[in-house]
C-alpha positions, 0 to 999 in steps of 0.5 A, a space after each residue: 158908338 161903341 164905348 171903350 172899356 179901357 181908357 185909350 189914351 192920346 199916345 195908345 190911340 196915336 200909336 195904333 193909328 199910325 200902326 194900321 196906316 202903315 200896315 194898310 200901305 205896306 200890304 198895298 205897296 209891297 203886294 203892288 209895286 215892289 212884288 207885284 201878285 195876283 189878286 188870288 194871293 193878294 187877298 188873304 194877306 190883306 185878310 190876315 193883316 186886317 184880321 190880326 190889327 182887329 183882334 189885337 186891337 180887340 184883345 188889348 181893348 177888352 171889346 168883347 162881342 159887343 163890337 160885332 153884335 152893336 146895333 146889329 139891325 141899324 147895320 143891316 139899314 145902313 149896309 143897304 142904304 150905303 151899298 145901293 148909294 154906291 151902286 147909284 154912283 157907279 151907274 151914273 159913272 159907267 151908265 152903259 156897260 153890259 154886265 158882268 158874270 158874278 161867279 161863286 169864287 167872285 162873290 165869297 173872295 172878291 167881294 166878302 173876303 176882300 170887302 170885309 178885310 178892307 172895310 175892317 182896315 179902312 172904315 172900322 179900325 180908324 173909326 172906333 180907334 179915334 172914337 175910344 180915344 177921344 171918349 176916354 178923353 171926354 170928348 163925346 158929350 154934346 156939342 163935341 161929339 160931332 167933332 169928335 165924329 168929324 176927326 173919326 172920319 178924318 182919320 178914316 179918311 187918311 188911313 183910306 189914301 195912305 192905304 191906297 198910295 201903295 197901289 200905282 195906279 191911284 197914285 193920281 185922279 183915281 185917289 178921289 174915286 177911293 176916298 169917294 167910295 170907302 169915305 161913305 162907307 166910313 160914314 155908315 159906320 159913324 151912323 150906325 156904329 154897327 160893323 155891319 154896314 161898312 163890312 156888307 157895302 164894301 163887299 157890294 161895292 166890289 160885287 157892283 165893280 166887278 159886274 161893271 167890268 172894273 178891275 179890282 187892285 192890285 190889277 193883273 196887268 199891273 202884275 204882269 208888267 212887275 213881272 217883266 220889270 223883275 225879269 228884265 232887271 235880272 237878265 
């Protein structure tokens, strides 16, 4: 894993954790529920929010371009061993489906836009945060950086469920597919420590949604009963 080249302290750490959980609830919730949009406009807030959190945290940290550039080709491994699990689930899932068109604009904003805004948000930022903070605390060295790696996880793991809280329809069963799903990926980023991997199979993963015919959140009947809900309560 990326090693920091500041120390991080406990309260740093904690502080910025709690920083992108809330940031990853609030643009669901918001954007969801409260003010329900399309997903044409939902993206690029979701991009802007987990761009912003990844570069502050980068800039504050001194990271550099080693954060992008590290183990590059064991991201490339992991991104398609991870993206090909993910479409093995699906399948087994939905076996029978005919498939769905991939056009450009699905495929440049459903899926790397949007896949690497929350591959950053839920399986990245949560990652290295809880590493670099436990690393400057003398965590990882032997038998310790397995949990180190299992509390990194951990808090993947709750920034994922808080973040997908904010959408009402996994507020139920369908919580166990996200955590399933953005968990592996969260996994892939441990091994490899390459944001390659996390970023390349969340786009694949939302490619493989998309072609089952499954809707991305927020979804656009989500957003028209909002619609209605807001029209009628101003009538």
């Amino acid at each position: 894993m990326f090693d920091p080249l500041i120390d991080v302290s406990w309260t740093a750490g904690l502080l910025w954790l709690a920083g992108i959980a809330t940031s990853g609830f609030l643009v669901s919730w918001i954007l969801s529920d409260v003010r329900p949009t399309k997903r044409v406009l939902y993206i690029p807030v979701l991009a802007l929010v987990s761009g912003a959190l990844t570069a502050g945290y980068l800039l504050w940290s001194d990271a550099g371009t080693a954060f992008w550039t590290n183990r590059w080709g064991y991201g490339i491994v992991g991104a398609v061993l991870a993206g090909g699990l993910l479409n093995a689930l699906l399948n087994r899932r939905i076996p029978h489906v005919t498939p769905h068109a991939i056009t450009a604009r699905t495929l440049g904003w459903d899926g790397l836009v949007y896949g690497a805004a929350e591959g950053l948000l839920l399986s990245v930022l949560p990652v290295v945060v809880t590493w670099q903070m436990l690393s400057s605390n003398g965590w990882p060295s032997g038998w310790r950086s397995i949990a180190a790696g299992a509390l990194a996880l951990v808090a993947s793991v709750a920034v994922i469920v808080i973040h997908h809280l904010g959408y009402p329809d996994f507020r139920g069963a369908k919580m166990s597919q996200a955590v399933l799903g953005c968990g592996i990926l969260s996994i892939a980023y441990l091994l490899t420590a390459s944001v390659i991997a996390p970023i390349v199979a969340h786009a694949v993963l939302h490619m493989v949604i998309v072609r089952k015919g499954m809707e991305l959140p927020p979804h656009e009947e989500t957003h028209e009963a909002g619609v209605s809900n807001i029209i009628r309560a101003a009538a």
